[in-house]
Structure formats: structure tokens, C-alpha cells
C-alpha positions as CSV (number, residue, x, y, z in Angstrom):
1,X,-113.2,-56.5,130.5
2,X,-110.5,-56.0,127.5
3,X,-112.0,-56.4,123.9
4,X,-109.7,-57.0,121.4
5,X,-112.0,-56.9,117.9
6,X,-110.3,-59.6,115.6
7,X,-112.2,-58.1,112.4
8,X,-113.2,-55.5,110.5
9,X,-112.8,-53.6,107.8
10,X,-112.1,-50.1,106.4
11,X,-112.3,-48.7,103.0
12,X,-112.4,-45.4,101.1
13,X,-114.4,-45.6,98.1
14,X,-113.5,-42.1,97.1
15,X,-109.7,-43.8,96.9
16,X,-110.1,-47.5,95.6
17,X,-112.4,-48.7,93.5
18,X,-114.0,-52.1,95.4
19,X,-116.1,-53.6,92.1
20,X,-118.1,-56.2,94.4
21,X,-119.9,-53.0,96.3
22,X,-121.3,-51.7,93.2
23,X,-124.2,-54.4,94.0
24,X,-124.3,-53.6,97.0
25,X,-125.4,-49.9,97.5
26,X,-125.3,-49.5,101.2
27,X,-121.7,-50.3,101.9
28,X,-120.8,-48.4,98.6
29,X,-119.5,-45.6,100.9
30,X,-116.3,-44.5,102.8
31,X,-116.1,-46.4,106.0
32,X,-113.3,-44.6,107.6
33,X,-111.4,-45.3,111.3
34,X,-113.0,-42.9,112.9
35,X,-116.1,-43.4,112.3
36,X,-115.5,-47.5,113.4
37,X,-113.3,-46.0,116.7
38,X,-116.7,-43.8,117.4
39,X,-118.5,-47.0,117.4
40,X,-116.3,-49.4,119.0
41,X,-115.3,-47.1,121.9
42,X,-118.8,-46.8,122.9
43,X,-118.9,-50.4,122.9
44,X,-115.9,-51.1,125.0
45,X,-113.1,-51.9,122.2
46,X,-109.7,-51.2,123.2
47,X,-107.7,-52.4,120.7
48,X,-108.4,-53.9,116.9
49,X,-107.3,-56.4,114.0
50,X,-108.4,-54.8,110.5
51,X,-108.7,-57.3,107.6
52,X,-108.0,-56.3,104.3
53,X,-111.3,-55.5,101.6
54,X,-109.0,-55.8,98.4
55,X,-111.1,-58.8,97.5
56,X,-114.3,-57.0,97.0
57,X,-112.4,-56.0,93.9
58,X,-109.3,-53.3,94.5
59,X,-106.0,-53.1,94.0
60,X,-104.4,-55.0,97.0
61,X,-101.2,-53.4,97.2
62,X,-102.7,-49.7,97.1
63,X,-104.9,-51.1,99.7
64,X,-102.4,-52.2,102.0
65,X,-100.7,-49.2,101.5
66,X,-103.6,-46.9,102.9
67,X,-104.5,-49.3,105.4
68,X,-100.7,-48.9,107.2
69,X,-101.4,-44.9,107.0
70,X,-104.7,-45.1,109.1
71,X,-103.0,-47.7,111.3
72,X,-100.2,-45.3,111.8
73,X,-102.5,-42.6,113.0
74,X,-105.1,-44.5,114.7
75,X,-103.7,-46.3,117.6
76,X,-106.8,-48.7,118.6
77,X,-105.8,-50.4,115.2
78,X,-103.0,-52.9,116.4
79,X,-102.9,-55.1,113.3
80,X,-103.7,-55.4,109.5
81,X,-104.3,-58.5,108.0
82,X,-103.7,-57.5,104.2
83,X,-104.3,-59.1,100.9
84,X,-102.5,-61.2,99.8
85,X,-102.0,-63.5,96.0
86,X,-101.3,-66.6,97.8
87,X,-101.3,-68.7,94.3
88,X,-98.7,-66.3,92.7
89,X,-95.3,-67.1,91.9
90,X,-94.2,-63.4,92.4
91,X,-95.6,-63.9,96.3
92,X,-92.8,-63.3,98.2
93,X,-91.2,-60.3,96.4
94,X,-95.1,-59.1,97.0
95,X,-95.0,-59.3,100.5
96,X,-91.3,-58.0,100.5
97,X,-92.7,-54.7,99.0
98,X,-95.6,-54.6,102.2
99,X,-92.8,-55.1,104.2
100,X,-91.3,-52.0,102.9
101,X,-94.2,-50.1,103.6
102,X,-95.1,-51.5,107.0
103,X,-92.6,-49.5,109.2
104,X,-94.8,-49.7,112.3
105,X,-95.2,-53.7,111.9
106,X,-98.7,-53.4,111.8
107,X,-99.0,-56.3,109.5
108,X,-100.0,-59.3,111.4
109,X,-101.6,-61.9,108.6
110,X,-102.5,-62.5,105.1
111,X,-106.1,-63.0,103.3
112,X,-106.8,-64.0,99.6
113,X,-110.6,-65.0,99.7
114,X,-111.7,-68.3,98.3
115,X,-115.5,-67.1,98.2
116,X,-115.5,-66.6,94.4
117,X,-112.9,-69.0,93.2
118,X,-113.6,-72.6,92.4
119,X,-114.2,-74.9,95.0
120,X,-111.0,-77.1,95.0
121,X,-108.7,-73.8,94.6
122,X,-107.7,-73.9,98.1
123,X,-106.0,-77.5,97.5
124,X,-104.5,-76.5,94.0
125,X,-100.2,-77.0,94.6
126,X,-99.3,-72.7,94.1
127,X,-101.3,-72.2,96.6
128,X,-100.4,-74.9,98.7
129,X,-96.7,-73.4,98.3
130,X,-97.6,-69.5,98.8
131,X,-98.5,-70.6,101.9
132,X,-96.0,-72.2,102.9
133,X,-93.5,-69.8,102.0
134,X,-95.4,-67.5,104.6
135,X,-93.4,-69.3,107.2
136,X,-90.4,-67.1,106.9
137,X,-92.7,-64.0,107.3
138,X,-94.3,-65.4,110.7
139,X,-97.6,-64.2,109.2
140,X,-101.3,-65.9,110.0
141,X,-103.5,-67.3,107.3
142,X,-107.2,-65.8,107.5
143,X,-109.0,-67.7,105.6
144,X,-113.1,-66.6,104.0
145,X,-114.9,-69.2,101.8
146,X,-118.5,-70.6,101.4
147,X,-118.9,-73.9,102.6
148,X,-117.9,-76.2,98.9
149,X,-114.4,-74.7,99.1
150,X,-114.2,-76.1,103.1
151,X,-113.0,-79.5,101.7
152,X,-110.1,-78.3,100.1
153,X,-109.3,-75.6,102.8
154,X,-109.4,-79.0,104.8
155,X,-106.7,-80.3,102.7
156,X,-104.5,-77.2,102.9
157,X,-104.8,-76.8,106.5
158,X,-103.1,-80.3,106.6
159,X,-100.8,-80.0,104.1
160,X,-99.3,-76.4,105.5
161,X,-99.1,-77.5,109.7
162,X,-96.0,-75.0,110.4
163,X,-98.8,-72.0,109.2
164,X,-101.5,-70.7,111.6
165,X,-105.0,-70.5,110.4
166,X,-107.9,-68.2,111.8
167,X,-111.4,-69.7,110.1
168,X,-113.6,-66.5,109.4
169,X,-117.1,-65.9,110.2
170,X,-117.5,-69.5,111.9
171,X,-117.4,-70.9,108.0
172,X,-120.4,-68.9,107.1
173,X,-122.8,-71.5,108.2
174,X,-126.3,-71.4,106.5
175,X,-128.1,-70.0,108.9
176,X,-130.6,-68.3,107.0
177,X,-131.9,-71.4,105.9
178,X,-131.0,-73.0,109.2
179,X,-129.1,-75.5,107.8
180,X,-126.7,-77.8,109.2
181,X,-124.9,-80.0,107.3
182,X,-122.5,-80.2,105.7
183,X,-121.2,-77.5,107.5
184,X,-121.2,-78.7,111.0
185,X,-119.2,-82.2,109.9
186,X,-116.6,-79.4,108.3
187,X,-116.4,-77.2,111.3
188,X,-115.6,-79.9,113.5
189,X,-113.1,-81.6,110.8
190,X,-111.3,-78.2,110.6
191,X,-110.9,-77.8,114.3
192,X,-109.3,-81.1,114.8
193,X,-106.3,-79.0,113.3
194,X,-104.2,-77.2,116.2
195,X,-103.0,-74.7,113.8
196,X,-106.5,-73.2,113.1
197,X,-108.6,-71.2,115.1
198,X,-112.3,-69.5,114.4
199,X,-113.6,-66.2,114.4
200,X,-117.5,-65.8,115.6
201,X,-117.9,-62.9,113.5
202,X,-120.2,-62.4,110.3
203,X,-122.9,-64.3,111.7
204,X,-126.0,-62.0,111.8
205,X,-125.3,-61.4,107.3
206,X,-125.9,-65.3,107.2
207,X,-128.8,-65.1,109.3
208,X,-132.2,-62.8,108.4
209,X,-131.1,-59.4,108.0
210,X,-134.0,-57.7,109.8
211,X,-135.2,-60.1,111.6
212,X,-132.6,-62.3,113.2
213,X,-132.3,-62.9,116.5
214,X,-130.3,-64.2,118.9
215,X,-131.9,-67.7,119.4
216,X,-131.1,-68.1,115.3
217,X,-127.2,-68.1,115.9
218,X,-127.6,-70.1,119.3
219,X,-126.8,-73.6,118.1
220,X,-124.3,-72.3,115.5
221,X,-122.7,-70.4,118.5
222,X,-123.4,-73.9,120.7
223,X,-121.1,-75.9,117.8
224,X,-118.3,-73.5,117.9
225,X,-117.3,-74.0,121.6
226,X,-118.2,-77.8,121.3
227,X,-115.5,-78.1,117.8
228,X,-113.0,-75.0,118.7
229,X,-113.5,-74.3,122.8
230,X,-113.1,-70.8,124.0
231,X,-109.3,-71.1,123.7
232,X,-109.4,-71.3,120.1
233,X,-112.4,-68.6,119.5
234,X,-111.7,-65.0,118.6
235,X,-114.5,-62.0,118.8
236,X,-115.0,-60.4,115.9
237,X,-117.1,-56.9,114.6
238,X,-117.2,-57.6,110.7
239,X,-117.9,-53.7,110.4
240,X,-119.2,-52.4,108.4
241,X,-120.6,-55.3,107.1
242,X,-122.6,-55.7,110.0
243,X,-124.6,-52.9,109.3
244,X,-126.4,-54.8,106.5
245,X,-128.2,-56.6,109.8
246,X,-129.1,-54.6,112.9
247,X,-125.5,-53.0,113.2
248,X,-122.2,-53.4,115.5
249,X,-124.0,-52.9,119.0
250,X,-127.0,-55.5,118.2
251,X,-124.1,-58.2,117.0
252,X,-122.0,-57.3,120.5
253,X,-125.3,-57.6,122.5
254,X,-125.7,-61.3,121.3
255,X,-122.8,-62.6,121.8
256,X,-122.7,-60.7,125.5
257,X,-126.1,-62.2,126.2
258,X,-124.2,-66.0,124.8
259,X,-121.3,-65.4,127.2
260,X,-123.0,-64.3,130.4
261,X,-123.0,-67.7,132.2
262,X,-119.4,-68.6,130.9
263,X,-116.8,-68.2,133.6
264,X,-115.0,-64.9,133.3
265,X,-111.5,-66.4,132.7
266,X,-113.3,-67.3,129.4
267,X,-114.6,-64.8,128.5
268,X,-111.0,-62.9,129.0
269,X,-109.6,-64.9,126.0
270,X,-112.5,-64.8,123.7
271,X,-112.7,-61.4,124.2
272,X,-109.2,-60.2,124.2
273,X,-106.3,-62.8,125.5
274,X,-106.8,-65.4,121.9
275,X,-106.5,-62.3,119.4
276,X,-103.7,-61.1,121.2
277,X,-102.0,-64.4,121.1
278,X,-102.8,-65.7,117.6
279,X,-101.8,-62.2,116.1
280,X,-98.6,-61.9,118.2
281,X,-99.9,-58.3,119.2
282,X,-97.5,-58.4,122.5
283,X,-94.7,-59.1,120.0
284,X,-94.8,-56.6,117.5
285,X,-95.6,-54.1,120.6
286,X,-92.1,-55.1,121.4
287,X,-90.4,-53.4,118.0
């Protein structure tokens, strides 16, 4: 079967300086494509999304900029979703400078993290408007938050329904604390939307690092096909991130273990068919 990995990341510490990994020793590193192709072949990828790691604290622009160089000479690497300053004024002649840069249309979304802002930033009006002004660039909206900032992602998920949303990392539910609500209430609020669809990605850095298994993430897992169903629900690696608990194949193994029953035509789009679709990947093969 096809696996299309909707997300992960790439970096070169010896390059950019990412500020947020200076508290975080072990990811403090280069994590370079070939080292995620070594992985991900083994594992059965085919093809991948990487999402930009600007927000850990590096320039965005010189990100992007390196990023579309290892796309360009690492094929498995169909799309970059880049950084993006969604609340800026100066947005669009930003994204007109990627543009300039991204001669092999890799560029298939935009990300700005809302984990560190305030709660209500996603709501505030100039960011309401950068996204809305992504319309003319045809580009998706990731979107990464904690759960306080899920009200007002709410809010600009209404507001902006011409845009096309893809919920990271399930909404980081607290599974280390096996929590439920509010997140569950959100999750199912946000998939009402038919512009928004959901990553199961991230899941095993919510849960116990070393000792998480795969019954932990079951009824997080259970909610996401009940809210999203498996035409709105992506795969996703999160590496290298997912080294921080048990590592690429142990994350892959859970999820293969959650799907076995599910009939194969669903599997084909969680797997492969919904990341192809939601980041236009037969289109820009077309260019």
C-alpha cells in the first residue's frame, strides 16, 4: 500500500539557529533528508509533506529557502508547507518572495504556530485577513496550537471558509494525563467545518515518552474517526520529533496495528489518497 507522510520536519542546526531546541538537547542536531528517506523507505514511504521548523525560533525565509534546495534534490519530498507571518501586513509580498524561490512548486501550504502566542491570537482581525489573502495563492493552512488557542482557531476556521485547514497532531490532546475534555468537545466542533481536516501525527510526545503504548492513544485515535472519518484524516511521521518517544517505526507500528480491521479502501486514503488530495500533489505534478 502507498504511504504518503503528511509531516515531518528537517533542519540543519549547523545552518539556522532554531532557539526553542536549545532546551531541548536531543533534537539540537542536524536532521537532514537523508537520514529521514533512510528511515521512511524502510518503512514503506513513498512520497512526503515537510512542514516548516522556523517556529522553533529561525529565520523563516532562510528556512524556506533551504528547505526548496533539499526538495529539489530529494524526490520522496513532494511538498513544503513553509512558515509563514500570517498576522503581517507585508504577507503577501512575503509569500511573493517564496514564490520566487519555489521554481519546482514544491510549496504546497503555510504554518505560523499558535503554540506560544496568546490564546485568542488565532481570532485577532490581521490574522483573520493574512489568511484570507492566501486564497489567491491556493495554499493550505496547517495549523499547531495547544488546546486554549482551539477556541479562537474555531473562530477563524469560520470566518475564512474559502481556506483549507489541516488540524496538526489531532489538537495535541492531553494524553499524558489522559485527559478528555475540553479537547474532545473542540475536536468535534472543529470537524463540523468541511474545510478542515486532521493529521494523526504527534501523538506518542503527548503521551509517556518511554512508556506509552498503544492502548494510551486508542480512544484519542477512536475520537478522530468518530469527529473527522477516514476521509478527512491524514498520516503523519512528526520526525524527528518522534524520536523523543520510541521513534518513527514504533509510531507507524501503532497506527498499523489501529488500522488492521479497517477496510482497505480506507486505509488507501488515510495512508496516501487524503494527503495527495488536500495538498494538491497530482496538481503541482502537473507543472
Amino acid at each position: 500500500m502507498e504511504i504518503i507522510d503528511s509531516h515531518h520536519h528537517l533542519w540543519d542546526t549547523r545552518q539556522l539557529q532554531y532557539t526553542l531546541f536549545d532546551t531541548i538537547p536531543a533534537l539540537n542536531r542536524p536532521f537532514l533528508s537523508s537520514q529521514y528517506e533512510e528511515e521512511a523507505a524502510v518503512l514503506g514511504v513513498t512520497a512526503s509533506i515537510c512542514v516548516e521548523a522556523a517556529s522553533a525560533g529561525a529565520d523563516g525565509l532562510a528556512e524556506t529557502a533551504w528547505l526548496l534546495e533539499q526538495a529539489r534534490r530529494h524526490p520522496m519530498m513532494t511538498g513544503v508547507v513553509i512558515w509563514a507571518p500570517l498576522e503581517q501586513p507585508d504577507l503577501a509580498a512575503y509569500l511573493n518572495k517564496v514564490a520566487s524561490l519555489d521554481q519546482g512548486h514544491h510549496v504546497v501550504g503555510v504554518r505560523r504556530s499558535f503554540e506560544f502566542e496568546a490564546p485568542d491570537f488565532a481570532s485577532q482581525p490581521n490574522v483573520i485577513a493574512g489568511v484570507k489573502s492566501l486564497a489567491q495563492f491556493g495554499y493550505t493552512v496547517d495549523l499547531v496550537l495547544f488546546h486554549p488557542a482551539m477556541p479562537a482557531v474555531i473562530e477563524l476556521v469560520e470566518r475564512c471558509p474559502e481556506i483549507n485547514f489541516v488540524l496538526d497532531h489531532l489538537g495535541k490532546p492531553p494524553i499524558l494525563s489522559r485527559g478528555w475534555q475540553p479537547w474532545a468537545d473542540q475536536l468535534e466542533r472543529i470537524a463540523s467545518f468541511d474545510n478542515v481536516v486532521c493529521k494523526l501525527s504527534g501523538l506518542s510526545t503527548e503521551a509517556n515518552h518511554n512508556g506509552w503504548q498503544a492502548a494510551d492513544l486508542q480512544v484519542y485515535l477512536e475520537h478522530a474517526v468518530a469527529c473527522f472519518g477516514w476521509e478527512r484524516l491524514l498520516f503523519g511521521s512528526d520526525w524527528p520529533v518522534c524520536n523523543l518517544a520510541g521513534g518513527f517505526a514504533r509510531w507507524m507500528d501503532a497506527l498499523r496495528s489501529f488500522v488492521a480491521d479497517v477496510p482497505q479502501s480506507n486505509q488507501q486514503l488515510f495512508w496516501a489518497e487524503n494527503a495527495r488530495r488536500v495538498y494538491r500533489l497530482l496538481a503541482k505534478s502537473s507543472h
